[in-house]
TORKOL-4160 file (C-alpha; in steps of 0.2 Angstrom, whole numbers, padded with zeros to 4 digits, m for minus):
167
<pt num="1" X="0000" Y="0000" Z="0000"/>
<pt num="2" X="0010" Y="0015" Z="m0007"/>
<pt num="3" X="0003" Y="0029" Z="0004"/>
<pt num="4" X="m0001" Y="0020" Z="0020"/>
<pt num="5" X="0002" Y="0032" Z="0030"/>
<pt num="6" X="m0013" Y="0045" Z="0026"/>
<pt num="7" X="m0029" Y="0046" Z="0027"/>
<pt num="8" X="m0037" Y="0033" Z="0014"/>
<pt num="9" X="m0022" Y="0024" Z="0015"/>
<pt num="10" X="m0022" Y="0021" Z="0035"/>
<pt num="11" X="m0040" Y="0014" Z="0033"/>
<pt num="12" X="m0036" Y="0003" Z="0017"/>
<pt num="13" X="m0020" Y="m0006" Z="0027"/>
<pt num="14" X="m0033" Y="m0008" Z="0043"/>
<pt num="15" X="m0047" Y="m0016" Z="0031"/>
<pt num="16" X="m0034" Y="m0026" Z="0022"/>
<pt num="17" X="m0026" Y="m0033" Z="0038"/>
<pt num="18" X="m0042" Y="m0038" Z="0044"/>
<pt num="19" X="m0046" Y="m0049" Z="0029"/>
<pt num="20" X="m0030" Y="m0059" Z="0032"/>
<pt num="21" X="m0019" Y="m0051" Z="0021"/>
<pt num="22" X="0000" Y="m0050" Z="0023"/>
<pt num="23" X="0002" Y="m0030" Z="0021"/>
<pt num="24" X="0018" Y="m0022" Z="0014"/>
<pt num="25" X="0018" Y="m0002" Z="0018"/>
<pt num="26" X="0026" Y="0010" Z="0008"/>
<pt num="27" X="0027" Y="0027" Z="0020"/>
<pt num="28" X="0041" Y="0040" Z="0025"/>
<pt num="29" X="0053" Y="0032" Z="0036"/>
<pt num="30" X="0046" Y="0042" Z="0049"/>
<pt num="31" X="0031" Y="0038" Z="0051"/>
<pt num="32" X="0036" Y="0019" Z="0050"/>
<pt num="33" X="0036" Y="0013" Z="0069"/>
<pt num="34" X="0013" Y="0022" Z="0067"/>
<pt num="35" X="0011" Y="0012" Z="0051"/>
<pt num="36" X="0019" Y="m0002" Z="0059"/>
<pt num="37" X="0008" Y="0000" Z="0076"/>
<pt num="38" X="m0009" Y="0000" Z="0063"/>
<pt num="39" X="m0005" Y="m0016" Z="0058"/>
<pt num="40" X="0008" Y="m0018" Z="0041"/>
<pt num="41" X="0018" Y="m0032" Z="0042"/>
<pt num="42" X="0034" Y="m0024" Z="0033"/>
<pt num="43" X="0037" Y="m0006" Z="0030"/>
<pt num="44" X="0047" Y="m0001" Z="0013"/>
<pt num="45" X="0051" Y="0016" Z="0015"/>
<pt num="46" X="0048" Y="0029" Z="0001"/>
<pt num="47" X="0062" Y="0032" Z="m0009"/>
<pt num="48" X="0069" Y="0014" Z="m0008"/>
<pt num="49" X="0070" Y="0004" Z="m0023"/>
<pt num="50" X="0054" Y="m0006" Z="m0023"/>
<pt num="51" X="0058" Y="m0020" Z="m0036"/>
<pt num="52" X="0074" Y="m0022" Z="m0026"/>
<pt num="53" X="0066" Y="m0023" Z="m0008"/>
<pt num="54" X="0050" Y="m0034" Z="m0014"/>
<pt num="55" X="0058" Y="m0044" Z="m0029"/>
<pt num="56" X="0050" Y="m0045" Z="m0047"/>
<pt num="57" X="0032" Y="m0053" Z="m0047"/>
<pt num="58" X="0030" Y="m0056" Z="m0029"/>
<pt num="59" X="0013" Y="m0046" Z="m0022"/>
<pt num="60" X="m0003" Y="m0051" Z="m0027"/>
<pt num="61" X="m0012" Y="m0034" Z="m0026"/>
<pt num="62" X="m0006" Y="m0015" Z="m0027"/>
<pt num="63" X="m0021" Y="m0002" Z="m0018"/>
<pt num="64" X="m0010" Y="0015" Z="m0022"/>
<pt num="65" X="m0015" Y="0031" Z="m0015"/>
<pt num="66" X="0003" Y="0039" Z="m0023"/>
<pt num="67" X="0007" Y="0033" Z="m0044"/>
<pt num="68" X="0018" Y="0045" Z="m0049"/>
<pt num="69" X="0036" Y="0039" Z="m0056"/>
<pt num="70" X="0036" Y="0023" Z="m0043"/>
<pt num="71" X="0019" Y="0019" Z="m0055"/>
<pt num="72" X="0029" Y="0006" Z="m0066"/>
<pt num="73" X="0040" Y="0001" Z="m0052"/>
<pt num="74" X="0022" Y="m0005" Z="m0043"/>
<pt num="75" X="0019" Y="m0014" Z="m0056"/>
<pt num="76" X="0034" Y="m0022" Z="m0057"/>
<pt num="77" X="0032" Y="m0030" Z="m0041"/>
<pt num="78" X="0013" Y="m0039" Z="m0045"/>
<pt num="79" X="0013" Y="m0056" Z="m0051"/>
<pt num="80" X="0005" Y="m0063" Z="m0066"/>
<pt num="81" X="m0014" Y="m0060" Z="m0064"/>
<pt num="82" X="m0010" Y="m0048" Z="m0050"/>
<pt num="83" X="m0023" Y="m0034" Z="m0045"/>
<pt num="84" X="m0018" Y="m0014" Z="m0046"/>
<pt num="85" X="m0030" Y="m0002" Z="m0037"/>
<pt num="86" X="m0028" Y="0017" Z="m0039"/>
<pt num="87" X="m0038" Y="0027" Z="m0025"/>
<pt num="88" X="m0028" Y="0042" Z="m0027"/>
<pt num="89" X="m0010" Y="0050" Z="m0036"/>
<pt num="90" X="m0003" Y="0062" Z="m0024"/>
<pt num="91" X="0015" Y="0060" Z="m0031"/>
<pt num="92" X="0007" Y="0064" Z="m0049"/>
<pt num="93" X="m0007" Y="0056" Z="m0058"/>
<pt num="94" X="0000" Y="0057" Z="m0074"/>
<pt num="95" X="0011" Y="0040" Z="m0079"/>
<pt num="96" X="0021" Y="0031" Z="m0091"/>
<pt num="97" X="0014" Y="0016" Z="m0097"/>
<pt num="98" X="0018" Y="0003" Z="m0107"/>
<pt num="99" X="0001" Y="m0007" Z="m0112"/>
<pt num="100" X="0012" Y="m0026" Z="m0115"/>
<pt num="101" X="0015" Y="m0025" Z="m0095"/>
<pt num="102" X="m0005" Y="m0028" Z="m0093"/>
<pt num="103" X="m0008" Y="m0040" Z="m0106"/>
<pt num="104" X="0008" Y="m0049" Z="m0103"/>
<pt num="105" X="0007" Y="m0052" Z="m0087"/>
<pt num="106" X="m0014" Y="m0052" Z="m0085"/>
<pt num="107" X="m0016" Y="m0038" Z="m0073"/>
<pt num="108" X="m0032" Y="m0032" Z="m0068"/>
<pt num="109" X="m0032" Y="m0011" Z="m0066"/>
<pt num="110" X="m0047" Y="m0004" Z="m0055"/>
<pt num="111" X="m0051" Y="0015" Z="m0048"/>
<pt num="112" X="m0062" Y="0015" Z="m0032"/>
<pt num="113" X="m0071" Y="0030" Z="m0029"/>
<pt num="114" X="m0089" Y="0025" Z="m0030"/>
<pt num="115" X="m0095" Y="0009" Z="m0018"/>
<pt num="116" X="m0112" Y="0003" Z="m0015"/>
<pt num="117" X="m0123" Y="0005" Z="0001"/>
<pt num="118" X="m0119" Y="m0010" Z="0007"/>
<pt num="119" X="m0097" Y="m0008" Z="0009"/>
<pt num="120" X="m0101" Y="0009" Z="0020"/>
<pt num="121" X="m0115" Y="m0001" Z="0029"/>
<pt num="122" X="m0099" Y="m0013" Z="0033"/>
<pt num="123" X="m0086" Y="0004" Z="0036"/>
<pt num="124" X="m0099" Y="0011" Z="0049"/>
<pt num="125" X="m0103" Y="m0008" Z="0056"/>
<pt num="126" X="m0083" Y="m0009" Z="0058"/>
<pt num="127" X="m0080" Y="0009" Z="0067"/>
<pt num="128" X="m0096" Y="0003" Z="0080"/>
<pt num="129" X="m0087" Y="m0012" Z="0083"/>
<pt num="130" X="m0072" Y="m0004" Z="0084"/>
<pt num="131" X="m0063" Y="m0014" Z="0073"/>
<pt num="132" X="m0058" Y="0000" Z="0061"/>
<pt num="133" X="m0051" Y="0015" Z="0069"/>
<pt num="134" X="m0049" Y="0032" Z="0059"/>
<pt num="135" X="m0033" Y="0039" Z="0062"/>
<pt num="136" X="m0036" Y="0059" Z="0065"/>
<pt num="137" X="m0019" Y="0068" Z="0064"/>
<pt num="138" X="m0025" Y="0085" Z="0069"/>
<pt num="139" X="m0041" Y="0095" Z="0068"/>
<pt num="140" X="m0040" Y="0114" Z="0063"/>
<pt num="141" X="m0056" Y="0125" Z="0065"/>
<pt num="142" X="m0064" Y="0129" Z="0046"/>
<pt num="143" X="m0054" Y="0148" Z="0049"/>
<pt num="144" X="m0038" Y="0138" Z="0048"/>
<pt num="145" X="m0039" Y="0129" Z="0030"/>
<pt num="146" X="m0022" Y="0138" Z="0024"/>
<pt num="147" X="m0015" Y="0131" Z="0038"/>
<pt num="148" X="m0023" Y="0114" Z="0034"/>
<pt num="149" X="m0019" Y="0114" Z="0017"/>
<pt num="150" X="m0002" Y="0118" Z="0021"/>
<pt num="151" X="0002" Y="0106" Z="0032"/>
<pt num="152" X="m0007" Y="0091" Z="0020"/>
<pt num="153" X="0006" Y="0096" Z="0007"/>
<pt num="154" X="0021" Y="0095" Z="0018"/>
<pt num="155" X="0016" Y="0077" Z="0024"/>
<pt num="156" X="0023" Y="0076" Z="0040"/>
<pt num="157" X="0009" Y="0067" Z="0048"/>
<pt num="158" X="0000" Y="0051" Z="0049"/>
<pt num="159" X="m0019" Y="0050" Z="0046"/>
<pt num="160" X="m0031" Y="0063" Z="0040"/>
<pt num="161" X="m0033" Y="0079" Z="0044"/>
<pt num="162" X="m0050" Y="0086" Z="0049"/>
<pt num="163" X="m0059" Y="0104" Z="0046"/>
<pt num="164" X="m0071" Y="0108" Z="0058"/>
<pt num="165" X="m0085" Y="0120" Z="0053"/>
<pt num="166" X="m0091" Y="0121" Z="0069"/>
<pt num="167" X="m0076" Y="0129" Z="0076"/>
């Protein structure tokens, strides 16, 4: 999970996890020992070699929340007939691509931005029992969205930050 360490991606290692899956995080060094305490089983941290730390064709499923130029290196890593998610591209949603990587090695791409009723039934059902827990970084009054805005694009935290309207 390349971006495990923000918002979406905090959530999407904590669902993973709890469906059994090995998870492999890809945050800022950092913020390692956080993403390791929400459940990754081994952090790479950004900047390293990917291929090199993972091995060609060894991970089954890619959930990205980064692309960027580490795109083909994500791909790199899935096996044949592997699964690459995109929820978001902080580091840059335009890629190179080159279209024989998919149809050689059979990979299924997917965006996730629309889900039925039934998966946030499940999301609110997982908070209640507190098996999911949202991971709030800091909370700024509505007044202080520079401040917010500023502090998302420096990246020095781990989990969402949260505008209240209220304050």
């Amino acid at each position: 999970i390349p971006g495990s360490s923000g918002g979406v991606g905090s959530a999407a290692l904590q669902l993973v996890k709890m469906r059994g899956a090995e998870v492999i995080a890809i945050c800022e060094a950092s913020k390692a020992k956080k993403v390791r305490e929400l459940g990754a089983d081994k952090i790479i941290s950004r900047g390293e070699n990917i291929t090199k730390a993972l091995g060609v064709m060894t991970v089954d499923v890619v959930l990205d929340m980064v692309a960027g130029p580490s795109f083909n290196d994500y791909l790199d890593v899935l096996k044949k007939g592997g699964k690459y998610g995109i929820v978001g591209a902080i580091a840059g949603p335009l890629v190179e691509l080159d279209l024989r990587t998919i149809y050689l090695k059979d990979l299924s791409f997917f965006g996730s931005t629309f889900q039925p009723r039934e998966v946030f039934k499940n999301l609110i059902r997982y908070l209640e029992e507190g098996k999911l827990k949202p991971v709030v970084a800091k909370t700024y009054p509505l007044r202080n969205i520079k401040e917010a805005q500023e502090d998302f694009l420096a990246k020095k935290f781990v989990g969402k930050l949260v505008l209240d309207p209220m304050k």
